[in-house]
C-alpha positions as CSV (number, residue, x, y, z in Angstrom):
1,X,26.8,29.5,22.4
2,X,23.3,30.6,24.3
3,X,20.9,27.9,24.2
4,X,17.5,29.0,22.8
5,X,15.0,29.5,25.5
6,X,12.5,26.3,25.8
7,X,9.1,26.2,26.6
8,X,7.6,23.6,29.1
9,X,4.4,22.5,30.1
10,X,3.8,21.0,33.3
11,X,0.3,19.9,34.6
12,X,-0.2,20.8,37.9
13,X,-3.0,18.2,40.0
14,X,-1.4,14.6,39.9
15,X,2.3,16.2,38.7
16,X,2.8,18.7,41.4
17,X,0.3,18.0,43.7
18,X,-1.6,14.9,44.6
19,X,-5.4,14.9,44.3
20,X,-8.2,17.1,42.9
21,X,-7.4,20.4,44.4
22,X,-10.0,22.7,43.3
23,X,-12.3,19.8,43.9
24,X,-11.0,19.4,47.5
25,X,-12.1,22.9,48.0
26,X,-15.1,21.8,46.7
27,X,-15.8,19.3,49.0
28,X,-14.4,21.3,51.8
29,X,-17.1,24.1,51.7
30,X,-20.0,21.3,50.9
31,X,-18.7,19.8,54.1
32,X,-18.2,22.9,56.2
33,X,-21.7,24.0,55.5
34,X,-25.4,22.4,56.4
35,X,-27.2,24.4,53.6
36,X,-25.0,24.4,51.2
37,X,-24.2,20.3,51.4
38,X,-28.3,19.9,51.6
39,X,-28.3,21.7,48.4
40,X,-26.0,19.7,46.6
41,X,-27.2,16.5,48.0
42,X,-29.8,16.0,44.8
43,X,-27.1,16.3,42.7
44,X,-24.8,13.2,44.2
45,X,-26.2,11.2,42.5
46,X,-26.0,12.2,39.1
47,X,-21.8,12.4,39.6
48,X,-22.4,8.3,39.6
49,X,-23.5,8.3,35.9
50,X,-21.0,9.5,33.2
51,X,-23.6,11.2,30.9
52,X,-24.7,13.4,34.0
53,X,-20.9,14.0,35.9
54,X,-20.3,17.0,34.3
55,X,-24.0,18.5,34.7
56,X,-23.5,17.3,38.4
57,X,-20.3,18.6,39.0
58,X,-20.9,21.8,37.8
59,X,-24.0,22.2,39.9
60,X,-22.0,21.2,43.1
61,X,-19.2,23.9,41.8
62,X,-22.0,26.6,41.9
63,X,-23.7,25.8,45.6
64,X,-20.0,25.7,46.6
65,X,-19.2,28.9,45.3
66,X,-23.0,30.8,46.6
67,X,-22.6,34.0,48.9
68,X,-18.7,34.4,47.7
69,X,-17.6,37.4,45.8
70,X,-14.2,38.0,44.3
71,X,-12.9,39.3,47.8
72,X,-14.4,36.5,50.1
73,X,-13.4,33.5,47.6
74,X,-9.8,34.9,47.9
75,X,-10.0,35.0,51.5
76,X,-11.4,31.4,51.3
77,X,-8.7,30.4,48.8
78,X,-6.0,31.4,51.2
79,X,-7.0,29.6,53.5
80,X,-7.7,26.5,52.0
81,X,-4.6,26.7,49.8
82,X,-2.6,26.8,53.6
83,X,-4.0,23.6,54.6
84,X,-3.9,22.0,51.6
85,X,-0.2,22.8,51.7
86,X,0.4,21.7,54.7
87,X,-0.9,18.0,54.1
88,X,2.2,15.6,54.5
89,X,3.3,14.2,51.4
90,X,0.7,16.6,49.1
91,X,3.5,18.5,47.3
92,X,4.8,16.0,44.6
93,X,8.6,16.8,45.6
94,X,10.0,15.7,42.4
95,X,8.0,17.8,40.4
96,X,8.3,21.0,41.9
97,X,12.3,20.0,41.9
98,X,11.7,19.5,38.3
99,X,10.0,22.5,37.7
100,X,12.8,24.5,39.5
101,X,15.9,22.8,37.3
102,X,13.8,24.2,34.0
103,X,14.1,27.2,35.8
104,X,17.5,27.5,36.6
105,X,18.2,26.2,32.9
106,X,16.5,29.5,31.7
107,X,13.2,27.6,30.6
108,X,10.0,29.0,30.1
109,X,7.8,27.2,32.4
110,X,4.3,27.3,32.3
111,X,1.8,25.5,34.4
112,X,-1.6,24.7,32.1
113,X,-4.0,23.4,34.8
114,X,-7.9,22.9,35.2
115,X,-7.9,23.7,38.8
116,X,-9.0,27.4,39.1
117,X,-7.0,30.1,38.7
118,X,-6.3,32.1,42.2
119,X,-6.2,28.5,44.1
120,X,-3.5,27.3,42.0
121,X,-1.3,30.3,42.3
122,X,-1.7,30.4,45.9
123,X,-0.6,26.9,46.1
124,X,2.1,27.3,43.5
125,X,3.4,30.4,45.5
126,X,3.5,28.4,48.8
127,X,5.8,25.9,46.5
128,X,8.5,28.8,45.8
129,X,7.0,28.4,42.1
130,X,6.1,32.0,41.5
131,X,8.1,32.6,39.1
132,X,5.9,30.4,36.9
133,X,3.6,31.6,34.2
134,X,0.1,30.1,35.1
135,X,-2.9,29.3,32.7
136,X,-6.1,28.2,34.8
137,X,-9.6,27.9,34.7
138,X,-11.5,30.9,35.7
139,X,-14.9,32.2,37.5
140,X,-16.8,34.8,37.1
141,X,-19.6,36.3,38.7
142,X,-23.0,35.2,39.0
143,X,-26.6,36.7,40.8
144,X,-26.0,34.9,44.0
145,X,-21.8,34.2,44.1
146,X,-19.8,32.5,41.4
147,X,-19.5,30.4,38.4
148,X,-17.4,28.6,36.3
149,X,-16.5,30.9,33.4
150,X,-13.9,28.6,31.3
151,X,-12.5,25.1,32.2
152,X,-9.3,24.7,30.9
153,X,-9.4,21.3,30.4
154,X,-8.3,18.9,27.1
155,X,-8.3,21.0,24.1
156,X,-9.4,24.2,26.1
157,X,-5.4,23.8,27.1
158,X,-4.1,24.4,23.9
159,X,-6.6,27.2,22.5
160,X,-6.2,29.1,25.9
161,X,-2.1,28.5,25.3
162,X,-2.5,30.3,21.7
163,X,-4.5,32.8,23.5
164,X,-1.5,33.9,25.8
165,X,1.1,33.8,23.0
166,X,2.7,30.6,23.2
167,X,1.7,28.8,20.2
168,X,3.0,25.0,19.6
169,X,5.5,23.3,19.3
170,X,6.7,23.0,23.5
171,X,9.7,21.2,23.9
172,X,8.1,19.1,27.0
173,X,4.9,18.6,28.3
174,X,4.2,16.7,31.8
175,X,1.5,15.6,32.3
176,X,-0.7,11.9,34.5
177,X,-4.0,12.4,32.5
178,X,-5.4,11.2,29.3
179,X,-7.0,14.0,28.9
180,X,-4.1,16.1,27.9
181,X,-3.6,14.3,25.2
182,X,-3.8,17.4,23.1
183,X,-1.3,19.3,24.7
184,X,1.2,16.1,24.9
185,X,0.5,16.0,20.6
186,X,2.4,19.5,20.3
187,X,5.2,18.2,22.9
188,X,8.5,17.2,21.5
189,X,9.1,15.2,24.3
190,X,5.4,14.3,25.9
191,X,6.4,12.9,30.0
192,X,4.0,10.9,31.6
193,X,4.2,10.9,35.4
194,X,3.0,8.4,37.5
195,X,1.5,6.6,34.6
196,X,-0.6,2.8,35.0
197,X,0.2,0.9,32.0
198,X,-3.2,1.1,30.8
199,X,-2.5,4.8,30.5
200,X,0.7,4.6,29.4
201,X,-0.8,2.2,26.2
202,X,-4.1,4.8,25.6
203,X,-1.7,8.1,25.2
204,X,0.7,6.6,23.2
205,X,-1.8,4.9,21.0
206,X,-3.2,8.3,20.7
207,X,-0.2,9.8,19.8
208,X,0.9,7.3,17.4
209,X,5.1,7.7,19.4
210,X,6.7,6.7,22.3
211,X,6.0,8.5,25.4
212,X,8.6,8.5,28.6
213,X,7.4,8.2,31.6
214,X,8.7,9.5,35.0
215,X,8.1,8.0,38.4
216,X,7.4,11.1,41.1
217,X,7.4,11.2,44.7
């Protein structure tokens, strides 16, 4: 008997790799630059206050991103995504393990992920993930370099998942934030990884079942 194809969902920052990473590359370019970290400079201090973060962060995302078109951001990608890599410890081994065995079991594995679009797959490639369907955030173009165009972030997820055909229910979802509390809702089996107990206690509150939880190194 052939068992029907599943679907799974995993995360991808804090499930198979540690950290921020579009925000590392972020920072990286901030840091690598005079003008462009005096230009963001003003807008520190408004990533301190919750009501202003997202203004702030967005505004930091934009003086990172000035002078780059779609050529020179992948050639900046690349590179960043190398050394990213190549950080000991960075690639959450058990996940990309994970990830693999859905594979192998003839899953449909998708990776539903707010860092942008071409970092992620360059990362996911250097992982041997390729094979994985990716759903990102995305930039487009502005007057002076690029933009954020759509962050695919809480319920973002699951509309840009309808968009690309796969419509709930997934049979698993991994995920380490509370803010994928939407996608975990449409899971069958919702995976926490790396979860605090406080976290653990908001999803499944949220959720109103039981949630596993997985322990990833």
């Amino acid at each position: 008997m052939i068992r029907p194809r599943s679907t799974v969902l995993f995360d991808f920052d804090g499930v198979l790799i540690r950290g921020d990473s579009f925000t590392s590359f972020v920072k990286n370019r901030l840091g690598n630059s005079a003008s462009r970290f005096a230009l963001a400079v003003p807008m520190m201090a408004f990533l301190l206050m919750k009501p202003t973060r997202r203004f702030a962060a967005r505004n930091c995302v934009r003086v990172a991103l000035l002078g780059l078109d779609a050529k020179t951001y992948e050639a900046a990608v690349d590179l960043f995504a190398g050394q990213l890599h190549a950080r000991d410890g960075h690639v959450i081994a058990q996940g990309v393990t994970r990830a693999r065995q859905h594979m192998a079991a003839g899953d449909r594995v998708v990776v539903v992920t707010g860092c942008e679009q071409r970092l992620a797959r360059r990362l996911l490639d250097r992982m041997n993930l390729r094979e994985v369907e990716l759903i990102a955030s995305r930039l487009g173009d502005a007057r002076f370099g690029l933009r954020p165009e759509m962050h695919n972030y809480g319920m973002e997820k699951v509309r840009q998942l309808e968009l690309a055909g796969i419509a709930p229910r997934w049979q698993r979802a991994y995920s380490d934030s509370l803010a994928d509390v939407p996608m975990l809702t449409q899971a069958d089996e919702p995976i926490l990884v790396n979860a605090s107990e406080h976290l653990l206690a908001r999803v499944t509150r949220a959720l109103g079942r039981e949630v596993q939880t997985e322990n990833w190194s």
